[in-house]
N, C-alpha and C positions, 0 to 999 in steps of 0.2 A: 594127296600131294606128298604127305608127309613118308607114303612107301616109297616113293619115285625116290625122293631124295636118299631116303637111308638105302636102297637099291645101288643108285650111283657113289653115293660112301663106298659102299662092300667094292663095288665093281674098282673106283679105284686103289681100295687099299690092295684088293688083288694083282693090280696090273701093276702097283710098284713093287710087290712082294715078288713077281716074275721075273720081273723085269730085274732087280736085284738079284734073284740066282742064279738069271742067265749069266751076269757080269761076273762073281763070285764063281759060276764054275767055269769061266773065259780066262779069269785071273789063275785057276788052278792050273788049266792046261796052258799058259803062257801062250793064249794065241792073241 
């Protein structure tokens, strides 16, 4: 149980970390 959770940890710090560069290089190109 205790991999599932640290699994889903990783999994979201990943998708805010993406999600964050998408916006950061969106902010770059002014779109």
């Amino acid at each position: 149980v205790a991999i599932v959770a640290a699994m889903r940890k990783l999994i979201t710090m990943i998708n805010t970390i993406v999600k964050r560069q998408v916006f950061w290089e969106n902010q770059k190109h002014g779109c």
